[in-house]
Z-matrix of the N, CA and C atoms (Angstrom, degrees):
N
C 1 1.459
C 2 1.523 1 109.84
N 3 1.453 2 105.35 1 130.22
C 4 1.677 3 98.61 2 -173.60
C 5 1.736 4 97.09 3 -79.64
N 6 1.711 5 110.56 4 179.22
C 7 1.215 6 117.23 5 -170.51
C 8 1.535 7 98.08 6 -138.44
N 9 1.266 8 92.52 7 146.72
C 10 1.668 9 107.01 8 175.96
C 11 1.569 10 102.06 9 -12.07
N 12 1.457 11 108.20 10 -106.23
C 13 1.339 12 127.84 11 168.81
C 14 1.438 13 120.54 12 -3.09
N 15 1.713 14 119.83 13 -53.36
C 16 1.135 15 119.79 14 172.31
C 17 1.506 16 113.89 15 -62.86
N 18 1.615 17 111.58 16 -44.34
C 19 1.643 18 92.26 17 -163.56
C 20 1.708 19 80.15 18 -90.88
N 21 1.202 20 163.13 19 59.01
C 22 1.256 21 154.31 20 123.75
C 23 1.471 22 111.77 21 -82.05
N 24 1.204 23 122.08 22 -23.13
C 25 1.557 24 157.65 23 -168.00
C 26 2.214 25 92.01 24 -78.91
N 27 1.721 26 87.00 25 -67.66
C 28 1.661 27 66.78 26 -178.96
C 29 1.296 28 99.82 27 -124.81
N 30 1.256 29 124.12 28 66.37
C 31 1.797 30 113.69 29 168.95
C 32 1.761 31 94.47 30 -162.94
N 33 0.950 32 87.17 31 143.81
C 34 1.928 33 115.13 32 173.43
C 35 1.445 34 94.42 33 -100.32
N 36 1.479 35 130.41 34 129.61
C 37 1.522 36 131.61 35 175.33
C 38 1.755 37 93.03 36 -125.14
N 39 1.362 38 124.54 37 120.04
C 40 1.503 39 123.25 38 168.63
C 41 1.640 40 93.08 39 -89.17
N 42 1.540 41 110.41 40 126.00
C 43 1.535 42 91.02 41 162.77
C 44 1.594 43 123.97 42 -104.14
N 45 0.978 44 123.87 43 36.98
C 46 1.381 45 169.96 44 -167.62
C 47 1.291 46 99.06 45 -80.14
N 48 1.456 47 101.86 46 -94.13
C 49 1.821 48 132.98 47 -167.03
C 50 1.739 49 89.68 48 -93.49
N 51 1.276 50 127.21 49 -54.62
C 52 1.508 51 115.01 50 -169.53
C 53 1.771 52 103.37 51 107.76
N 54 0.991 53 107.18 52 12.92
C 55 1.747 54 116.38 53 -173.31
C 56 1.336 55 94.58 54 -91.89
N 57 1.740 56 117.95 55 141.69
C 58 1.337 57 144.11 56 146.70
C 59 1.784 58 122.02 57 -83.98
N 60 1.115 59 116.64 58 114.02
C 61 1.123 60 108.77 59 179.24
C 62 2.051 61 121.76 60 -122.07
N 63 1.208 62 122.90 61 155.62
C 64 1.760 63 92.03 62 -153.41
C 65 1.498 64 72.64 63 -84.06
N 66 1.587 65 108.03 64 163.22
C 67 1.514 66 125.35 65 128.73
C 68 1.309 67 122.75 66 -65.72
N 69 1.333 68 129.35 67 -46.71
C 70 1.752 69 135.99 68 -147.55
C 71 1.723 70 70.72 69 -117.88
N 72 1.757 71 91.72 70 168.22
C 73 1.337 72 128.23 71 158.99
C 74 1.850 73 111.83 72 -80.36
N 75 1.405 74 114.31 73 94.34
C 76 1.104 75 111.45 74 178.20
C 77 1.533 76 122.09 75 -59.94
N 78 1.577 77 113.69 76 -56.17
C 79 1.231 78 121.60 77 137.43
C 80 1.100 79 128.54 78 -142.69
N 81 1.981 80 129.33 79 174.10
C 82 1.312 81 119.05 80 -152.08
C 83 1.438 82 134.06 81 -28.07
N 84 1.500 83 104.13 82 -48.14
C 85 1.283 84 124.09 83 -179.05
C 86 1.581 85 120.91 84 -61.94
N 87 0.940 86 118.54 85 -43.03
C 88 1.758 87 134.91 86 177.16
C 89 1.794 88 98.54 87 -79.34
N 90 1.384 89 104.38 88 128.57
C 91 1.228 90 108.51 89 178.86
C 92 1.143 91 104.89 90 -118.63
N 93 1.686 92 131.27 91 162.10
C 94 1.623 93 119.56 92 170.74
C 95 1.554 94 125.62 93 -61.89
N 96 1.364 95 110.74 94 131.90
C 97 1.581 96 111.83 95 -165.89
C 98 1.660 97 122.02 96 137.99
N 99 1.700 98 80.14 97 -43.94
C 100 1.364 99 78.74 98 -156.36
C 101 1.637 100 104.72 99 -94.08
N 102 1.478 101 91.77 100 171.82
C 103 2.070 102 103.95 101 -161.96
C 104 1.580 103 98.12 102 -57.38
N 105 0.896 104 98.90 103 136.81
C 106 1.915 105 111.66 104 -178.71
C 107 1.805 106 100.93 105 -105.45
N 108 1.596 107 80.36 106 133.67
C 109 1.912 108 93.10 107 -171.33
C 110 1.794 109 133.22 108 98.27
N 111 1.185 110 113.16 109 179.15
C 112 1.240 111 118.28 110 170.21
C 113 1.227 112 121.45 111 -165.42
N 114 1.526 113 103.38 112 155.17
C 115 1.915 114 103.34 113 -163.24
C 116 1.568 115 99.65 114 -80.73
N 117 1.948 116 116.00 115 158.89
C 118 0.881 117 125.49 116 -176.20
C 119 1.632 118 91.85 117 -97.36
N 120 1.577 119 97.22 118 -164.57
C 121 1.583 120 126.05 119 -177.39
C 122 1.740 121 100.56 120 -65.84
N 123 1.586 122 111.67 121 -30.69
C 124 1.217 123 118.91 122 -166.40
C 125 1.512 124 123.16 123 -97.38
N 126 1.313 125 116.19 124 -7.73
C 127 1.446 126 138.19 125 142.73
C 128 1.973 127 92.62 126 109.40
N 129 1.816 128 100.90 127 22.44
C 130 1.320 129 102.14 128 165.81
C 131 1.545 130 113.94 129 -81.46
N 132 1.312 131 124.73 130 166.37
C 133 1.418 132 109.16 131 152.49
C 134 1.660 133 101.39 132 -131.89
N 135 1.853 134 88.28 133 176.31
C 136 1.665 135 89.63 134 -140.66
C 137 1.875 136 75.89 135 -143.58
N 138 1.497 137 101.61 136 145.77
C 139 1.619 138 104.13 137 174.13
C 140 1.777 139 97.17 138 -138.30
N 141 1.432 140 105.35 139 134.64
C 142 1.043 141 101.36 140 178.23
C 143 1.756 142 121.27 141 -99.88
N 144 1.156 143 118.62 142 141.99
C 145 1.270 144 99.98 143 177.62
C 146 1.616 145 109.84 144 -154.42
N 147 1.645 146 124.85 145 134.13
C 148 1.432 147 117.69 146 -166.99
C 149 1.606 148 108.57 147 72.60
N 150 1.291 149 99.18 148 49.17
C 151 1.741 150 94.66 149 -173.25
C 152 1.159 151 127.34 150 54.63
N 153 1.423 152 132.06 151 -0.66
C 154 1.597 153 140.23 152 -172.36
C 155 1.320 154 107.94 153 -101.62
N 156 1.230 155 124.38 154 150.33
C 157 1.313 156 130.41 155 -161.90
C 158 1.692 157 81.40 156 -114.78
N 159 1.686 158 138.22 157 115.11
C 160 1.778 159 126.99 158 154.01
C 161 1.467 160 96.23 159 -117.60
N 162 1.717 161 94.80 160 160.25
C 163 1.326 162 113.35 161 -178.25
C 164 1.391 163 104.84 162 -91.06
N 165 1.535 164 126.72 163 140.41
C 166 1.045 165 128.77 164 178.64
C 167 1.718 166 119.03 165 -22.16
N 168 1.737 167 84.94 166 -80.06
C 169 1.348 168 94.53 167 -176.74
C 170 1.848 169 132.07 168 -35.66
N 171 1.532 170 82.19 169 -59.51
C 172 2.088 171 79.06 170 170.32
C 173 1.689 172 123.38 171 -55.37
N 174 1.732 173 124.93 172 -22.01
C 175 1.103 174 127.89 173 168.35
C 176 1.494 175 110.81 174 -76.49
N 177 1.533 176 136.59 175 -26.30
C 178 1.022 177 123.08 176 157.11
C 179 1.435 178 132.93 177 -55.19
N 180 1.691 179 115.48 178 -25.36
C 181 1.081 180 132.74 179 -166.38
C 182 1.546 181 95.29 180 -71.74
N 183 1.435 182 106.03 181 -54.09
C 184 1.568 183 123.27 182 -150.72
C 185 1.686 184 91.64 183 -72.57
N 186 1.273 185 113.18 184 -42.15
C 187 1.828 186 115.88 185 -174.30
C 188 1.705 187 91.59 186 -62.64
N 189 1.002 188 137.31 187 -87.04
C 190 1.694 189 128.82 188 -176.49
C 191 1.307 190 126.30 189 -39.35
N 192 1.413 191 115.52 190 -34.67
C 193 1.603 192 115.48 191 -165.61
C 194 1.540 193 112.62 192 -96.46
N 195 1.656 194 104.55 193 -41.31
C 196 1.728 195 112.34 194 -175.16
C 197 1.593 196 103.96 195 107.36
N 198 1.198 197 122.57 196 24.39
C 199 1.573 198 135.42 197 -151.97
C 200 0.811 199 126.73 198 156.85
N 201 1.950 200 111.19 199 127.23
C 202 1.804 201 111.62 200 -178.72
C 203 1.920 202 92.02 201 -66.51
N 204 1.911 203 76.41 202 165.64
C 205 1.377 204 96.16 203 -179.45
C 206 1.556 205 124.21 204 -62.42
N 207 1.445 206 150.64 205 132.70
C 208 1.501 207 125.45 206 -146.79
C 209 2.072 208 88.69 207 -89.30
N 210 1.275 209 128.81 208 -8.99
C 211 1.082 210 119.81 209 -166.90
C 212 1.933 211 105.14 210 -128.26
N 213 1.011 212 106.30 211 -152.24
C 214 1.547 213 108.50 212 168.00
C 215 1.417 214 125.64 213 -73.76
N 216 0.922 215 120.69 214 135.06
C 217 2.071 216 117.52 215 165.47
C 218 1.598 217 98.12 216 -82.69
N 219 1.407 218 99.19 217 124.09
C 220 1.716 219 116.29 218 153.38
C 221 1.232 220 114.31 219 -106.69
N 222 1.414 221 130.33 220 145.64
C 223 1.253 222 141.69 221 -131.74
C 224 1.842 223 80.03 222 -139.89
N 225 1.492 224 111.90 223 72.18
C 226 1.441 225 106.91 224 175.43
C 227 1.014 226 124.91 225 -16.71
N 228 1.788 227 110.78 226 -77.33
C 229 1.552 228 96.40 227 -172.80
C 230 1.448 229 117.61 228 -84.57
N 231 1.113 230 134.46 229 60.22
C 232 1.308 231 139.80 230 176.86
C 233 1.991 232 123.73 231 63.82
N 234 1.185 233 97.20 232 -21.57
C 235 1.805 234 96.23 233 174.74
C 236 1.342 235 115.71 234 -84.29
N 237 1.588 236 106.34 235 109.48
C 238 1.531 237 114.57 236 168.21
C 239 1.341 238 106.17 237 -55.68
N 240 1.281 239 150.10 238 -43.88
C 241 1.394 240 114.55 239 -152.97
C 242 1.981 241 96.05 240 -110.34
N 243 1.334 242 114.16 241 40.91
C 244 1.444 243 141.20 242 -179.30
C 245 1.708 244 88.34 243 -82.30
N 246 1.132 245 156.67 244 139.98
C 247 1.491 246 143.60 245 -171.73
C 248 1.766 247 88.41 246 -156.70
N 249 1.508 248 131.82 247 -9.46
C 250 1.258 249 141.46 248 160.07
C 251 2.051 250 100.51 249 -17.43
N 252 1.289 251 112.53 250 109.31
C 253 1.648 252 99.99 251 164.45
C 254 1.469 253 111.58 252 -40.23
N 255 1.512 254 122.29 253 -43.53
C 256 1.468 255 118.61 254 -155.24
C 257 1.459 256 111.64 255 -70.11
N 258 2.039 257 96.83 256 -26.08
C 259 1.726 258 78.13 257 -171.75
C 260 1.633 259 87.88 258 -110.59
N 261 1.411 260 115.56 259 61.60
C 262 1.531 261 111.94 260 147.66
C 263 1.314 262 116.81 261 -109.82
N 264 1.805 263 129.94 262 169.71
C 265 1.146 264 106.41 263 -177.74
C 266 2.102 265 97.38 264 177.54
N 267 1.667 266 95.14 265 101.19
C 268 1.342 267 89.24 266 -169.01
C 269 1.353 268 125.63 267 -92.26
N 270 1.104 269 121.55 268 132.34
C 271 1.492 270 143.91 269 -120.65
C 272 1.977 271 102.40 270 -151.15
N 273 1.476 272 87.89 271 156.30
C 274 1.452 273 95.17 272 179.74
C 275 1.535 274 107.75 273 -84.49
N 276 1.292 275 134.80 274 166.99
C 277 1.512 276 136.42 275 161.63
C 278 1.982 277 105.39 276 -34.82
N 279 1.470 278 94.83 277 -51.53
C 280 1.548 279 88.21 278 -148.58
C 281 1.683 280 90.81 279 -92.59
N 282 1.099 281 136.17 280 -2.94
C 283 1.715 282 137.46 281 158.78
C 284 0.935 283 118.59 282 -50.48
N 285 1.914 284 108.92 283 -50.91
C 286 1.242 285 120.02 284 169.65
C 287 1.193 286 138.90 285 -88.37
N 288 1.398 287 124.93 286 21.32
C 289 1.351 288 148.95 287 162.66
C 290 1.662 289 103.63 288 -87.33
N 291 1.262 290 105.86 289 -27.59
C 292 1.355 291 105.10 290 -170.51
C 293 1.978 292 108.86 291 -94.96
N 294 1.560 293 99.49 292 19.48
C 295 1.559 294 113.63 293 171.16
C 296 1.236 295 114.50 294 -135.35
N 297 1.728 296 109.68 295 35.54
C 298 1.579 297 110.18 296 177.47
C 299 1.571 298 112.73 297 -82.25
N 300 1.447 299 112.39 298 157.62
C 301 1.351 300 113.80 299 159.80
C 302 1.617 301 128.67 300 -78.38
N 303 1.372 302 119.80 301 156.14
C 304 1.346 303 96.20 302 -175.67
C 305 1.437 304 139.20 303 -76.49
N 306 0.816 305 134.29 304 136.54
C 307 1.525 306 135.76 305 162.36
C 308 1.487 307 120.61 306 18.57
N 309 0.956 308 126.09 307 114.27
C 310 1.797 309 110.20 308 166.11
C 311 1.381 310 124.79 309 -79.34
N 312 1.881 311 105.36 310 -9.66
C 313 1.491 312 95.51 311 165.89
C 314 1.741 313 113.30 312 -118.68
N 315 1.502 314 100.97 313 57.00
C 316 2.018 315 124.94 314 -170.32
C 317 1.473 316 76.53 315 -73.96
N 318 1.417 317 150.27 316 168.87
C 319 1.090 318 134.97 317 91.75
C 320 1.466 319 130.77 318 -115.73
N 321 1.319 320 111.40 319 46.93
C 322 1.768 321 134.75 320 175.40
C 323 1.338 322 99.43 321 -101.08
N 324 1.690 323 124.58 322 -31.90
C 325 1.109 324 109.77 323 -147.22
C 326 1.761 325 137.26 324 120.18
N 327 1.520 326 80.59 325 -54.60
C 328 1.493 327 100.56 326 -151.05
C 329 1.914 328 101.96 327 -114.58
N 330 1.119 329 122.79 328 128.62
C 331 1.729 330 109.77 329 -174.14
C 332 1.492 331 91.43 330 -63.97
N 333 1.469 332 131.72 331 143.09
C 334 1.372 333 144.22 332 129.53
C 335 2.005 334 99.98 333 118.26
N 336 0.955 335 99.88 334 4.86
C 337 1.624 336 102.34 335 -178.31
C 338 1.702 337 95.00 336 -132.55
N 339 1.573 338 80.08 337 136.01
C 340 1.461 339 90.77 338 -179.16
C 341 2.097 340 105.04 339 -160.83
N 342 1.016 341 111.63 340 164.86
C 343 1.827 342 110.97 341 -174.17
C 344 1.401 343 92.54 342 -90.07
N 345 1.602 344 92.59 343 131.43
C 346 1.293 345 97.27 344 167.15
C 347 2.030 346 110.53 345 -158.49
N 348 1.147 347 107.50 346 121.56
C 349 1.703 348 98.40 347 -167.81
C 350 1.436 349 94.69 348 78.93
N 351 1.285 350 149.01 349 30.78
C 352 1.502 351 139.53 350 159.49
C 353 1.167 352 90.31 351 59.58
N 354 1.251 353 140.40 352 33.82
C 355 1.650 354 123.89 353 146.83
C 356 1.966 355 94.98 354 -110.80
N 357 1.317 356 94.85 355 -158.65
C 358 1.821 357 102.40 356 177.74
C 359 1.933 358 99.96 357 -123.87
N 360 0.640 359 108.43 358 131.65
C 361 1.960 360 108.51 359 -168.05
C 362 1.670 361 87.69 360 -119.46
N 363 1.150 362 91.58 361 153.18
C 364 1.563 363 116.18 362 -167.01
C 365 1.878 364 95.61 363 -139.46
N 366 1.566 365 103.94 364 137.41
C 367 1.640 366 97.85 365 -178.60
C 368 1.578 367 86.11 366 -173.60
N 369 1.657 368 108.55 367 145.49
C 370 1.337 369 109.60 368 176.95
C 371 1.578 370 108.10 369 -144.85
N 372 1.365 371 112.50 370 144.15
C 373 1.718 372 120.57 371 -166.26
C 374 1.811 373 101.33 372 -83.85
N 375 1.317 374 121.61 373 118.77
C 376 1.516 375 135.11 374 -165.76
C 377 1.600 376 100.28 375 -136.18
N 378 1.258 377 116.45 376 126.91
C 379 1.398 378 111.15 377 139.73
C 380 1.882 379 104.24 378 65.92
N 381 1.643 380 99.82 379 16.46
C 382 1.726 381 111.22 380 158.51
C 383 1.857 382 94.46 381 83.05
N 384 1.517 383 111.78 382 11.69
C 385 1.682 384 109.61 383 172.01
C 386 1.637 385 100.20 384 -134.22
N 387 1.585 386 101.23 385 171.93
C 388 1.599 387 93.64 386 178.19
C 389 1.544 388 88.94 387 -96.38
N 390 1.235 389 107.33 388 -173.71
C 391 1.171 390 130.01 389 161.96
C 392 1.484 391 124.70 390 -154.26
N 393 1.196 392 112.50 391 127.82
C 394 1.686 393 146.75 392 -158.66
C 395 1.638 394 97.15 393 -79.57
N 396 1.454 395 114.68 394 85.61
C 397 1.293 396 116.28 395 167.54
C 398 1.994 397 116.54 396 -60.73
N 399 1.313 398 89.90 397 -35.80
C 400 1.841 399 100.09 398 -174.00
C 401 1.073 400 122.57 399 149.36
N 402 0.949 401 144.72 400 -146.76
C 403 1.248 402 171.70 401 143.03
C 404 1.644 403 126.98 402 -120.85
N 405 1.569 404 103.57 403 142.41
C 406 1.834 405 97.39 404 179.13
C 407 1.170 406 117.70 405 -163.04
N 408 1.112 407 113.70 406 144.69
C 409 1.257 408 113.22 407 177.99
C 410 2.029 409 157.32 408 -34.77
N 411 1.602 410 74.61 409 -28.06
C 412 1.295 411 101.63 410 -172.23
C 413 2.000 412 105.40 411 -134.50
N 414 1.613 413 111.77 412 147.48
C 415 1.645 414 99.45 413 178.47
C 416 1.114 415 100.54 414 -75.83
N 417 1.372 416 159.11 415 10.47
C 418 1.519 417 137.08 416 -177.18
C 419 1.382 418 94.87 417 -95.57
N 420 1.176 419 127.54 418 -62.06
C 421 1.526 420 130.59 419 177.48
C 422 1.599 421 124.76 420 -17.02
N 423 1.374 422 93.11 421 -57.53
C 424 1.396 423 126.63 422 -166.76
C 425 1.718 424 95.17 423 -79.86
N 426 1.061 425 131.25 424 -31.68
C 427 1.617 426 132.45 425 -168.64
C 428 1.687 427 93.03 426 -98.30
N 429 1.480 428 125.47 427 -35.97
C 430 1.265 429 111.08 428 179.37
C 431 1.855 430 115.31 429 -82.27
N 432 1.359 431 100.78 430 9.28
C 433 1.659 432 106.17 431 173.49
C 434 1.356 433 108.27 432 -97.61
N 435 1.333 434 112.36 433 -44.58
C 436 1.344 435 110.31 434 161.73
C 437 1.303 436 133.59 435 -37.18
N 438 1.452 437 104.27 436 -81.07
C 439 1.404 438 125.02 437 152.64
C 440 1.738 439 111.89 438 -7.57
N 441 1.274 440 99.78 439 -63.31
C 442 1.737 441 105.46 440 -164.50
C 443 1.742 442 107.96 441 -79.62
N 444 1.143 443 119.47 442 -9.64
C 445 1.421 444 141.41 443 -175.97
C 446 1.651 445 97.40 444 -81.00
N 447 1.235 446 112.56 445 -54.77
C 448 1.479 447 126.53 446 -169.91
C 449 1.727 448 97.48 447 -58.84
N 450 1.378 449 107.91 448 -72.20
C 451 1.222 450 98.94 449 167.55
C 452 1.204 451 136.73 450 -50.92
N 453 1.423 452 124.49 451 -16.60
C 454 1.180 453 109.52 452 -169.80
C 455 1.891 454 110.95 453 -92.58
N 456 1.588 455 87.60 454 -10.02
C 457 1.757 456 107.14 455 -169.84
C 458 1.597 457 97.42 456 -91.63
N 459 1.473 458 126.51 457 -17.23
C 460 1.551 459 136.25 458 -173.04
C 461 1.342 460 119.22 459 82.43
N 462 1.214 461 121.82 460 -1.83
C 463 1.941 462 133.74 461 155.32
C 464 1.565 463 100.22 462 -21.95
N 465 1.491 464 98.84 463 103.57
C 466 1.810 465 125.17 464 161.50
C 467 2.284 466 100.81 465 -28.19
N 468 1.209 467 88.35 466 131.53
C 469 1.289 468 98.83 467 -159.46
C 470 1.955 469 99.33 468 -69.52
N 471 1.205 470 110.24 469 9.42
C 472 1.421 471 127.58 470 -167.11
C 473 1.332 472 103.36 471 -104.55
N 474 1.252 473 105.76 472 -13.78
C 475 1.494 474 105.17 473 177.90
C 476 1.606 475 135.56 474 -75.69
N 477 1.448 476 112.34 475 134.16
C 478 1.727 477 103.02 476 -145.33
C 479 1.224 478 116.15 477 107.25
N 480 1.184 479 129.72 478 -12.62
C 481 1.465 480 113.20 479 -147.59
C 482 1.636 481 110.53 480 -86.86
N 483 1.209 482 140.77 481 133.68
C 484 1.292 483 139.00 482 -170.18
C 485 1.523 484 109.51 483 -26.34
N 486 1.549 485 110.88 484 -55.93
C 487 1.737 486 105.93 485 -152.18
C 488 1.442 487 88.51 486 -133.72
């Protein structure tokens, strides 16, 4: 496991932009300066160093704090390769479930409301069960039960969010 010191040793962290940049020549090809790493399939990026493959984000954590994060990094506003200190934020598994984006196959709109029986049903996942807000007549109803569910369960106010 690298240590503060070491990757301060060979990494420039802006916490600004969230960019890694090397100091040293890691190898021939990479010269000092330039952006350290590359994005995955998952729109993380990842720098390897000492044979170890780390994800951006947790090396940002470890360069500011003195220590990986003891839980998950959530990427507030939803962009993985966002490496910004501000929008990091270490979090339990199930905290950060509660800062997902929505669905790509939502088509209400809204996470947890959807048509069903020609009414609009409202239901939200708590505590490893769903829960059956209702049914209603109308989509505002049904989105303001949600809504008030979220809050009342503490779901990151980001939650839902298109992208």
């Amino acid at each position: 496991m690298i240590t503060q010191t070491e990757l301060k040793r060979v990494l420039d962290y802006n916490p600004g932009d969230g960019v890694f940049r090397w100091k040293i020549r890691p190898t021939y090809r990479i010269a000092p300066g330039t952006v350290a790493g590359w994005g995955t399939g998952y729109d993380y990026r990842c720098i390897m160093f000492g044979g170890k493959t780390y994800r951006s984000h947790r090396l940002a954590w470890l360069y500011i704090y003195g220590e990986f994060p003891s839980h998950e990094i959530d990427h507030i506003n939803g962009d993985r390769s966002d490496n910004r200190i501000e929008n990091l934020r270490d979090v339990t598994k199930f905290e950060n479930q509660r800062n997902a984006k929505k669905r790509h196959d939502n088509t209400s709109g809204v996470t947890g409301v959807r048509r069903r029986h020609g009414k609009w049903y409202a239901r939200i996942f708590v505590n490893s069960k769903d829960t059956d807000l209702g049914f209603f007549d109308d989509w505002f109803n049904a989105v303001c039960a949600r809504k008030a569910a979220e809050h009342k369960h503490s779901f990151h106010p980001n939650h839902g969010r298109a992208s």
